[in-house]
Backbone bond lengths (Angstrom), bond angles and torsions (degrees), N, CA, C in turn:
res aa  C-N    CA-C-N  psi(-1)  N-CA   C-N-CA  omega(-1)  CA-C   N-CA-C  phi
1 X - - - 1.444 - - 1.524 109.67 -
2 X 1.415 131.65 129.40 1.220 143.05 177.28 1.812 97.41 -85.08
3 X 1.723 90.74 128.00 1.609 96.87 -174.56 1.450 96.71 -82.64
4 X 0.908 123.71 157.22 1.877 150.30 169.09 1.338 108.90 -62.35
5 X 0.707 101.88 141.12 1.827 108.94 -167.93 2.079 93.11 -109.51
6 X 1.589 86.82 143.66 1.335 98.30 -167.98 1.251 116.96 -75.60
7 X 1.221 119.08 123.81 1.786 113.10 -167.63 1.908 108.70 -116.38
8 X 1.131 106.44 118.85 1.171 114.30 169.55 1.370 154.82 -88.05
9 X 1.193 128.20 103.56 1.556 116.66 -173.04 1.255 138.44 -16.87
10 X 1.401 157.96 127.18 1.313 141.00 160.62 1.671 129.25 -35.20
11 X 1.229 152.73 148.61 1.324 126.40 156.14 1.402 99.84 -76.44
12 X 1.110 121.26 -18.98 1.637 103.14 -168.54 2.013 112.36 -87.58
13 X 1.269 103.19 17.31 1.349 100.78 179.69 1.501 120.83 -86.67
14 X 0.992 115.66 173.32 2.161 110.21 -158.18 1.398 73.99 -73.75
15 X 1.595 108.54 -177.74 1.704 146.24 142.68 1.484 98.67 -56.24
16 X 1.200 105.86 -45.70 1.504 104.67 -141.02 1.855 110.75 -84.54
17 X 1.468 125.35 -14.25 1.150 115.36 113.28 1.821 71.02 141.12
18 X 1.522 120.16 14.25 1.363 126.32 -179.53 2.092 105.64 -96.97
19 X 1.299 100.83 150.51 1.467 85.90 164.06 1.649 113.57 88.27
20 X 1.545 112.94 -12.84 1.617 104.36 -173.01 1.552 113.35 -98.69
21 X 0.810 74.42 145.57 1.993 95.09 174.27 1.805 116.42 -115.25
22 X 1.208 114.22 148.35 1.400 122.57 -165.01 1.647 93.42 -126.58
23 X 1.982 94.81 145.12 1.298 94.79 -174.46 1.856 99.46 -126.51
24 X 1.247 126.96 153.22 1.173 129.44 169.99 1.548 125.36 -139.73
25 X 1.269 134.47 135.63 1.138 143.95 -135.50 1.956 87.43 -132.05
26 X 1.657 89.68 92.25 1.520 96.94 -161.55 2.278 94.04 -117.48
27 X 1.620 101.75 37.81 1.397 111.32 168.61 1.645 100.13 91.56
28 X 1.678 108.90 -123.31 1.129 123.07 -168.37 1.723 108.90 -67.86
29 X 1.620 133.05 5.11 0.964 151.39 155.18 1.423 138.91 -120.55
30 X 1.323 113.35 -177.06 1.661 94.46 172.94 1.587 98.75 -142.57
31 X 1.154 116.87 129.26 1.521 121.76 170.75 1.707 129.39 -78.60
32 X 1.353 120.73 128.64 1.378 127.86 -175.58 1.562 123.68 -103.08
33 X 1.019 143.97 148.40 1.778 121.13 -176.10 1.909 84.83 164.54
34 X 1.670 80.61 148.07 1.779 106.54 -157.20 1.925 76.56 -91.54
35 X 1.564 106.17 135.10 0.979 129.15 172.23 1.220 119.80 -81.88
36 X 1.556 132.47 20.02 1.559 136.33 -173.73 1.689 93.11 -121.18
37 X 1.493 119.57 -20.78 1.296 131.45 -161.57 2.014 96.83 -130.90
38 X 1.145 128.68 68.75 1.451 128.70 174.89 1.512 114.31 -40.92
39 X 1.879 95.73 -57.76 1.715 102.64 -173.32 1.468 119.66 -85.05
40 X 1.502 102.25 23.42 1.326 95.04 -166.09 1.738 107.01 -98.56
41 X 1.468 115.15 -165.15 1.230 109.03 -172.85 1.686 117.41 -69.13
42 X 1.250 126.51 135.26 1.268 140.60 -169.81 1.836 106.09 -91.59
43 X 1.396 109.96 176.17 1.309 125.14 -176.36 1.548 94.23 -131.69
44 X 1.239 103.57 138.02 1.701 103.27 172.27 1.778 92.83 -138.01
45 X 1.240 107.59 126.76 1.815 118.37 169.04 1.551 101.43 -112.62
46 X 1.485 106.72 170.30 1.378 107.65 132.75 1.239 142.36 -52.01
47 X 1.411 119.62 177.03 1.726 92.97 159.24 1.331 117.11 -114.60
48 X 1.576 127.06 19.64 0.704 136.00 176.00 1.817 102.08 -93.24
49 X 1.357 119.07 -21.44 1.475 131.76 179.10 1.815 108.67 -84.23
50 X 0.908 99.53 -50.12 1.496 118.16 165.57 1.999 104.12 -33.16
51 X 1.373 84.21 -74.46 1.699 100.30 -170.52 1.674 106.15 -54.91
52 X 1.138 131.90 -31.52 1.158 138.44 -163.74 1.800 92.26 -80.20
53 X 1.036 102.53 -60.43 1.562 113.08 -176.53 1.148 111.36 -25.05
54 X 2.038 102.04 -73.46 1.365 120.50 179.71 1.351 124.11 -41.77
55 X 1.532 115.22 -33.45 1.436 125.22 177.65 1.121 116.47 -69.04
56 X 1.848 119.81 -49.31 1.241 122.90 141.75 0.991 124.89 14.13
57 X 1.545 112.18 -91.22 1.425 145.98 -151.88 1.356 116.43 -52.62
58 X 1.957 85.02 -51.77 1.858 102.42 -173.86 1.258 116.15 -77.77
59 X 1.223 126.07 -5.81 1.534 132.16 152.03 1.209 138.18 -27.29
């Protein structure tokens, strides 16, 4: 059995339990997936795509 890789909440997600995204640190990538929906469809980047994003963002 392949163990589950630990996926973590955003800090920037509401209280209110709308709006969050989960992140996972799945090695040579990084995994994405809406935290209201666990089994649902995931995001897989690089992490070199990832990082670009994030930089993105803070723009």
């Amino acid at each position: 059995m392949t163990p589950r890789p630990p996926w973590r909440k955003s800090s920037h997600s509401s209280s209110q339990g709308d709006a969050c995204i989960e992140l996972a640190d799945l090695g040579a990538v990084v995994g994405v997936r809406d935290s209201k929906d666990p089994d649902g469809p995931r995001l897989v980047v690089s992490r070199d795509a990832f990082a670009s994003l994030v930089a993105d963002l803070k723009r």
